[in-house]
C-alpha atoms as an extended CHARMM CRD file, in Angstrom:
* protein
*
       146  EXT
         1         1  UNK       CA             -3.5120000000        9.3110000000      -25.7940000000  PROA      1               0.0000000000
         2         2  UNK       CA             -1.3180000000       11.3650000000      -24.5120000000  PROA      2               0.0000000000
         3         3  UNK       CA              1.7000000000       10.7060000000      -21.9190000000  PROA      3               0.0000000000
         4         4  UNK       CA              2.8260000000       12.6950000000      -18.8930000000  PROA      4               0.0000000000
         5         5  UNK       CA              5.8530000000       11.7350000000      -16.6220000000  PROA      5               0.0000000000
         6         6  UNK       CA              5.4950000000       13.2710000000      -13.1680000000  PROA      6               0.0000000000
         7         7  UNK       CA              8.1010000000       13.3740000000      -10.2630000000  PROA      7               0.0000000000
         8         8  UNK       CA              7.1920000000       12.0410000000       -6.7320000000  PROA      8               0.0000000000
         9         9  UNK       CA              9.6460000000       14.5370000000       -4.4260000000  PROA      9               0.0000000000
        10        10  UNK       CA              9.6850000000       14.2540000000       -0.9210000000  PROA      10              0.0000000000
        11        11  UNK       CA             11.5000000000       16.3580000000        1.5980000000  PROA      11              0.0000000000
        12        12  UNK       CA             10.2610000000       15.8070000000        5.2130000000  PROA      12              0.0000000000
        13        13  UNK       CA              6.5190000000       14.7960000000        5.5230000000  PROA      13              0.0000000000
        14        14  UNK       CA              5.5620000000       16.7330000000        1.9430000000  PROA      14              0.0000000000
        15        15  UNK       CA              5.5780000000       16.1470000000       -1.3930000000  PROA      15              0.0000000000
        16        16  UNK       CA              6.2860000000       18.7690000000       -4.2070000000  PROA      16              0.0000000000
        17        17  UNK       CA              3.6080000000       20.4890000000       -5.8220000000  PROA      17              0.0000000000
        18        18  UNK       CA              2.2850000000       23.4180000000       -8.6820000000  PROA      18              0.0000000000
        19        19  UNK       CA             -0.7540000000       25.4810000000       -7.6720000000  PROA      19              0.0000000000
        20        20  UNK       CA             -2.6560000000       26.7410000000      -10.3890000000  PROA      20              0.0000000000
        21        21  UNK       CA             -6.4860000000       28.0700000000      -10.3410000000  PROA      21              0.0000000000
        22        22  UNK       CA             -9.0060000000       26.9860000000      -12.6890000000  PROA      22              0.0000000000
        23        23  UNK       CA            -12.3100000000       28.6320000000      -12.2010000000  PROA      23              0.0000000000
        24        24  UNK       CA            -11.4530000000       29.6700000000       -8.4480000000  PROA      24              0.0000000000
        25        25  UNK       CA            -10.6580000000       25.9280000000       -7.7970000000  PROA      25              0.0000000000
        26        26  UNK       CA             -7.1920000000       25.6710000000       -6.8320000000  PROA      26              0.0000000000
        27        27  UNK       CA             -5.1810000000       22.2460000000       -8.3060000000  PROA      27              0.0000000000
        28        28  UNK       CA             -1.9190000000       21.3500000000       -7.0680000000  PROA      28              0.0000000000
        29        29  UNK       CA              0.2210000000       19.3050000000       -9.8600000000  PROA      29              0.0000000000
        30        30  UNK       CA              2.8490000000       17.5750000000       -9.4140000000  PROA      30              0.0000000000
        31        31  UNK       CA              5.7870000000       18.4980000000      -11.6130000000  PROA      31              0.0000000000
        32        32  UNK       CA              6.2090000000       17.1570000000      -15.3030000000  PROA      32              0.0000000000
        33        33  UNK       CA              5.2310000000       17.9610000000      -18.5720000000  PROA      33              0.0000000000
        34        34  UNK       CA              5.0770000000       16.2110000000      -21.9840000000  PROA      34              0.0000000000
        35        35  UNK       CA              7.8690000000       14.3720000000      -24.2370000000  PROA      35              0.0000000000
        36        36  UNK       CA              9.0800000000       16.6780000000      -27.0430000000  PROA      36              0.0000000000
        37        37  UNK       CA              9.9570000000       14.5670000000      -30.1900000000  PROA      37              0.0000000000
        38        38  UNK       CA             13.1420000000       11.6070000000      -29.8040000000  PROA      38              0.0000000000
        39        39  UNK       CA             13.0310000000       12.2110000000      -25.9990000000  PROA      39              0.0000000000
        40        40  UNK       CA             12.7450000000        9.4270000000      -23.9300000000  PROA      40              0.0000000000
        41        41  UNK       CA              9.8930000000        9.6890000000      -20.4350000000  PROA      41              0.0000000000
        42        42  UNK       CA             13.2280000000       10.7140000000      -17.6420000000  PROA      42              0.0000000000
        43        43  UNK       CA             14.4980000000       12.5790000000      -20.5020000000  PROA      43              0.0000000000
        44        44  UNK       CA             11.3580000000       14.8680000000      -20.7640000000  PROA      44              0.0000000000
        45        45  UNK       CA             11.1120000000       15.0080000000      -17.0180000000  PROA      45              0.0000000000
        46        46  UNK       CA             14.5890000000       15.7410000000      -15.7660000000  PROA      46              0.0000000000
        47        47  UNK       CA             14.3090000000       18.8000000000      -18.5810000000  PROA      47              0.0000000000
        48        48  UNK       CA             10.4670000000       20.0560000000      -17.5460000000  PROA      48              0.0000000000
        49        49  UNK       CA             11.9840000000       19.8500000000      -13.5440000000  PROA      49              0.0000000000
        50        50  UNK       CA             15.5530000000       22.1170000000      -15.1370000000  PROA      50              0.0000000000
        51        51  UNK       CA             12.7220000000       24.5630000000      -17.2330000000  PROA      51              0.0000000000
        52        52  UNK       CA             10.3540000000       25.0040000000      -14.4600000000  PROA      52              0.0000000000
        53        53  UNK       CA             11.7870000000       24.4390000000      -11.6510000000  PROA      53              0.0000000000
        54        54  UNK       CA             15.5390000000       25.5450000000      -12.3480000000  PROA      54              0.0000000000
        55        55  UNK       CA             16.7500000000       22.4310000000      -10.3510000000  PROA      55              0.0000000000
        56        56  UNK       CA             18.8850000000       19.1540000000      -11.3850000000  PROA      56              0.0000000000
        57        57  UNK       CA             17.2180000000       15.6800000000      -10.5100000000  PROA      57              0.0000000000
        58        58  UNK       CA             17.8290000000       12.3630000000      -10.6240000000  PROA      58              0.0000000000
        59        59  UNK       CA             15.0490000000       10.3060000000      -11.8610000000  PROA      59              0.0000000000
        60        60  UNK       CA             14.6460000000        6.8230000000      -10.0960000000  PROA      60              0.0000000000
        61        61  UNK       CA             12.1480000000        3.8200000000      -10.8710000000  PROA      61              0.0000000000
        62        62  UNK       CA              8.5900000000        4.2220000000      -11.7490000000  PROA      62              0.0000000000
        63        63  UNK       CA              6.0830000000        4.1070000000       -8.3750000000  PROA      63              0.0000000000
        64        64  UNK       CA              2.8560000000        3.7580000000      -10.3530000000  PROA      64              0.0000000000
        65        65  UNK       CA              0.9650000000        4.8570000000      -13.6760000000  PROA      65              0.0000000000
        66        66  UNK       CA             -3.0630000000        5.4450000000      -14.1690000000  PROA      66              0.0000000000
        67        67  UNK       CA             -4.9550000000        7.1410000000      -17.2020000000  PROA      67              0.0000000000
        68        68  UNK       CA             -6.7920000000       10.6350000000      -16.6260000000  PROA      68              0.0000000000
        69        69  UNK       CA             -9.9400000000       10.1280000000      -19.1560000000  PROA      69              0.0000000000
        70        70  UNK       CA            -12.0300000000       13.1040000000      -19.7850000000  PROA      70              0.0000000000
        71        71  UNK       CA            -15.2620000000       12.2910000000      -21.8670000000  PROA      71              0.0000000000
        72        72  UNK       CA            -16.0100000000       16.4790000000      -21.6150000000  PROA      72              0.0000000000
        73        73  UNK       CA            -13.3730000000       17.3430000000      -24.0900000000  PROA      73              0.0000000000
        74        74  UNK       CA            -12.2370000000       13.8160000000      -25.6050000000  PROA      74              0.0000000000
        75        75  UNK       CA             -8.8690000000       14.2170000000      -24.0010000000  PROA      75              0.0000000000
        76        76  UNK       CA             -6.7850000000       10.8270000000      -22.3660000000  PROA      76              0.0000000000
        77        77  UNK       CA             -3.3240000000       11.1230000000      -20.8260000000  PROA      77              0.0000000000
        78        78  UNK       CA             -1.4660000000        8.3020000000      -19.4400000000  PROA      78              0.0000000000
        79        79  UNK       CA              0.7750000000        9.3800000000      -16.3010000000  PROA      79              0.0000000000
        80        80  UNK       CA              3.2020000000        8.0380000000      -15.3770000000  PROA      80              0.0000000000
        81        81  UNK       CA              4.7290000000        9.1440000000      -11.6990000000  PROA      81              0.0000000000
        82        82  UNK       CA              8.6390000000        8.6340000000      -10.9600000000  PROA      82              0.0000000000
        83        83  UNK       CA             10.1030000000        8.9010000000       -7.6690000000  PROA      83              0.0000000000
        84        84  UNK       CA             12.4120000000       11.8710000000       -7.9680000000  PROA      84              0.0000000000
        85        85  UNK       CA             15.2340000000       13.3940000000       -6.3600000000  PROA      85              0.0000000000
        86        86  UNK       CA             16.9710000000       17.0670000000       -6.4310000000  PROA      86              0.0000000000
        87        87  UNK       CA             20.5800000000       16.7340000000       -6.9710000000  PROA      87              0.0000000000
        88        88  UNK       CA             21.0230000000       20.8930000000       -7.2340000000  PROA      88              0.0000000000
        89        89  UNK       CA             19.0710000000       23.7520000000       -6.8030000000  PROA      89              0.0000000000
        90        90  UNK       CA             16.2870000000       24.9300000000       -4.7070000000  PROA      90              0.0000000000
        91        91  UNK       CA             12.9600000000       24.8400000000       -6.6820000000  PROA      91              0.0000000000
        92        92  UNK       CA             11.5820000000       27.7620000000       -7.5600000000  PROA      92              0.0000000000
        93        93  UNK       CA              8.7280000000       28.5940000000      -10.6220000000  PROA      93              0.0000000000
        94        94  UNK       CA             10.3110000000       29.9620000000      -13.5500000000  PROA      94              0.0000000000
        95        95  UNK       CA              7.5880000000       31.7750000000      -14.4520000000  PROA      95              0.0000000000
        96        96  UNK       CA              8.3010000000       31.9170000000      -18.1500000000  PROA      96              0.0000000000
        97        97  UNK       CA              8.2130000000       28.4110000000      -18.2380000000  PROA      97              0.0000000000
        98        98  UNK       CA              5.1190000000       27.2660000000      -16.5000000000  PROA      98              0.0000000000
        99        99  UNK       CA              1.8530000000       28.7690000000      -15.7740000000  PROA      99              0.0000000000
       100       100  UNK       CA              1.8660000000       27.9530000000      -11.5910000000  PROA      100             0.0000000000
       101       101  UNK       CA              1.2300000000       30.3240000000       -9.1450000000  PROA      101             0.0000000000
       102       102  UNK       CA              3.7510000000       29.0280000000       -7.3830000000  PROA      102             0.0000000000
       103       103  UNK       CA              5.8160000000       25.9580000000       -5.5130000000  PROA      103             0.0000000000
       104       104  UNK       CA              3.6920000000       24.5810000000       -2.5040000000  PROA      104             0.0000000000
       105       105  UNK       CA              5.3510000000       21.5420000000       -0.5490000000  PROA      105             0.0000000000
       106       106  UNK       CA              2.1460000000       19.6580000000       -0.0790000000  PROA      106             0.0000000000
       107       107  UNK       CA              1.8570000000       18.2340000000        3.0100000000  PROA      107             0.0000000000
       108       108  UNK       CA              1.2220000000       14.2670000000        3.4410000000  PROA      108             0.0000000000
       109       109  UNK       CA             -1.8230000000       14.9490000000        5.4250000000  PROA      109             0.0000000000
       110       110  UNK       CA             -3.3840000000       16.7130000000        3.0330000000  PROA      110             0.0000000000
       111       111  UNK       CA             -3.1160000000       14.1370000000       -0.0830000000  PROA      111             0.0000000000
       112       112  UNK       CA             -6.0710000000       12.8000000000        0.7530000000  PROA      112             0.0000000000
       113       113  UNK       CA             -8.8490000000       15.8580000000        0.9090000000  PROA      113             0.0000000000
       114       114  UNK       CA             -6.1910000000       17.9800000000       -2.2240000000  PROA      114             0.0000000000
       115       115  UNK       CA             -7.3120000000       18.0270000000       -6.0810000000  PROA      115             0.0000000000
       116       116  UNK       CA             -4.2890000000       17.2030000000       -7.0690000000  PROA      116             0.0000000000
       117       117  UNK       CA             -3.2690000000       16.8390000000      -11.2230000000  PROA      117             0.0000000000
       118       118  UNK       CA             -3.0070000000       13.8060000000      -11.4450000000  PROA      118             0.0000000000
       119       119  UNK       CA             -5.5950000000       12.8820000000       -9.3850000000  PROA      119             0.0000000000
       120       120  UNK       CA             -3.3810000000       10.9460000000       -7.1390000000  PROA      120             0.0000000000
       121       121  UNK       CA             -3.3010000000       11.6560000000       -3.3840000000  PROA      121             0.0000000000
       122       122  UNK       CA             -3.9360000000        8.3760000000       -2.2230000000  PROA      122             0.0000000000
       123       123  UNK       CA             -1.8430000000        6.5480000000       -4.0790000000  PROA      123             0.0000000000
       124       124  UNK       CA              1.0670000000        8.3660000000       -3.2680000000  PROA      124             0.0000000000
       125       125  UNK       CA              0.2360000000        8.2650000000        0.1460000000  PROA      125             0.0000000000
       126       126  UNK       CA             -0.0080000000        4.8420000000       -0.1220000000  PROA      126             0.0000000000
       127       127  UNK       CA              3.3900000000        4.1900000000       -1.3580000000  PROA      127             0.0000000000
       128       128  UNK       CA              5.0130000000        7.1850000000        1.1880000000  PROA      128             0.0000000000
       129       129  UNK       CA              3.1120000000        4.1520000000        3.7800000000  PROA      129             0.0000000000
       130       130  UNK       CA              5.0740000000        1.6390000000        2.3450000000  PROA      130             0.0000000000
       131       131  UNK       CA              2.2230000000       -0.2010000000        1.2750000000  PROA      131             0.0000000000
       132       132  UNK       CA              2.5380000000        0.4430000000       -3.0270000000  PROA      132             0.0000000000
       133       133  UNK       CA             -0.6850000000       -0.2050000000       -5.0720000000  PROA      133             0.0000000000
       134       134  UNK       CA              0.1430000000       -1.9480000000       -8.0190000000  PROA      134             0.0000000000
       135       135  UNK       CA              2.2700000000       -0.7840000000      -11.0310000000  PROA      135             0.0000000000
       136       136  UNK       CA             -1.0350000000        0.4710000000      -13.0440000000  PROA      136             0.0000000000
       137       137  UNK       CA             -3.8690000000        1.6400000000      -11.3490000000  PROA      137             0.0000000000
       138       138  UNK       CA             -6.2770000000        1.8310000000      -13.9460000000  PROA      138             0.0000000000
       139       139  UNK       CA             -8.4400000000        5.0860000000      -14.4810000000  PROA      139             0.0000000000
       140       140  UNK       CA             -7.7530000000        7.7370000000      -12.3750000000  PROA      140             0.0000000000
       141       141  UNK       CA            -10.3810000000        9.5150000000      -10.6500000000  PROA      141             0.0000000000
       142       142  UNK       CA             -9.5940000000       13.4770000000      -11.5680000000  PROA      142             0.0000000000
       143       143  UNK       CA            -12.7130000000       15.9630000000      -11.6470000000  PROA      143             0.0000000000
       144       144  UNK       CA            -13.0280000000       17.9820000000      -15.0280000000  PROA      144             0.0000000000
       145       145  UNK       CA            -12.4130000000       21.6520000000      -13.6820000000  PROA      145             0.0000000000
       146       146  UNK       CA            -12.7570000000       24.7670000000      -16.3100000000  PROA      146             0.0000000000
């Protein structure tokens, strides 16, 4: 299994996103990227967030984790979700780092109708509510897009 830290960043009433298109579907990510070797979860994100992004962050405490399980291609990724801040730079996709179309501040009323990757529109809107699901919420429900 693999593991992906993602960052949670807010500004106003949206939350930082990637669009990419798979197969004319359009998937909104939120910002992360895998551990290279000896680095630590904030460690990989803070650099994915510099590479992609060109921005500075501090990383603060975990809001939840779930596992993305897809039986199509025998693939399972644990992600984990930090709430994130920017500490310099405006974001912007540094397009030889990352694959996304571009930057799209997400609104909070659309979490809930949005593929997002991970899967995870209600729970974040849950803990922008104030009302936090637990720590792990088990399987997460993301649809298998080619």
């Amino acid at each position: 299994m693999k593991v992906r830290p993602s960052a949670m960043i807010l500004n106003g009433e949206s939350v930082l996103t990637l669009r990419y298109n798979y197969g004319n579907v359009n998937v909104y990510a939120l910002p992360g990227g895998n551990p290279d070797p000896g680095e630590n979860l904030t460690e990989a994100l803070m650099r994915e967030l510099t590479e992609e992004l060109e921005i500075e962050t501090k990383i603060g405490p975990m809001v939840f984790c779930g596992e993305v399980i897809w039986d199509e291609i025998k693939k399972e990724t644990l992600h984990i979700i930090f709430a994130t801040e920017i500490t310099s730079g405006i974001p912007k996709v540094n397009a030889a780092e990352t694959t996304a179309l571009e930057l799209v501040w997400l609104p909070f009323s659309e979490l809930s109708h949005t593929i997002l990757y991970p899967n995870v529109g209600k729970y974040l809107l849950s803990y922008i509510q104030g009302k936090p699901e637990p720590a792990h919420v088990g399987v997460i429900d993301q649809p298998y897009i080619q």
